[in-house]
Steps between C-alpha positions, in 0.01 A plus 500: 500500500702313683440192310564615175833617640586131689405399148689666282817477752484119446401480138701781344767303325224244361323822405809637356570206302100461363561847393822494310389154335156694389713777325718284342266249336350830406774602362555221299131508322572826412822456338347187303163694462729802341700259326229353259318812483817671340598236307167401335512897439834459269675699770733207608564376156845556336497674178634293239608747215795255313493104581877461392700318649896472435707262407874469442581410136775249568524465146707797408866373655404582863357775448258656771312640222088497608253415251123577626279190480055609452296280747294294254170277528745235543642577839131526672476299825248374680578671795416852305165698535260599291593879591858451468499339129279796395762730620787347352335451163303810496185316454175660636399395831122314372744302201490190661176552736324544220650204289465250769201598675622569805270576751711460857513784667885459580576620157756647335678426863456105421803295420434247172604180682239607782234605254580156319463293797214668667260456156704125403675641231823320426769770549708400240238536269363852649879583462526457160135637378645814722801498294247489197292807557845668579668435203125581327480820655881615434470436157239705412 
């Protein structure tokens, strides 16, 4: 008994520290871990009920008067996901996994310039067949 207690009066702050570093990386999986989990659930994800955005009319002698401007198939980015074009145009969430065949796993959650670059897709041409089916679907 003795031992263990020579032991443990010489290693207690290297113990200490082992400990504390064990909980917090810990910690941190579980934050990440609950992270994904909630946001591949929907639970993280904004809602997006309008996409209008302001802008001052200039045009009417200084006015401040604010004219409301739709997000169109124009102003899609490559930097925008699957999941989040869906929302914004109210398209269902299969539209474009079942036009394109998608088959990575990573979907809806998959940015177009990373989808376009993983299967050597230009972007600029992924962006613009994206813009397609948008402006196909919305016109219905």
């Amino acid at each position: 008994m003795t031992r263990a207690k020579r032991f443990l009066q010489r290693y207690w702050i290297v113990i200490t520290v082992v400990l504390l570093v064990a909980a917090l990386c810990w910690s941190v999986w579980y934050f990440i871990y609950s992270f994904r989990t909630s946001y591949s659930e929907g639970e993280l994800r904004p809602m997006y009920h309008s996409y209008i955005y302001n802008h001052s009319d200039r045009n009417d002698r200084g006015s401040s008067q604010q004219q409301q401007h739709q997000l169109s198939a124009d102003d899609i980015q490559s930097w925008m996901t699957f999941d989040y074009i869906n929302v914004v145009f109210k398209i269902p969430k299969d539209y474009f996994k079942n036009i394109f065949g998608i088959t990575d796993s990573r979907y809806p959650n998959i940015r177009i310039d990373t989808y376009a670059r993983d299967y050597s897709i230009n972007p600029l041409v992924m962006i613009s067949t994206v813009r397609y089916y948008i402006n196909a679907y919305t016109s219905h």
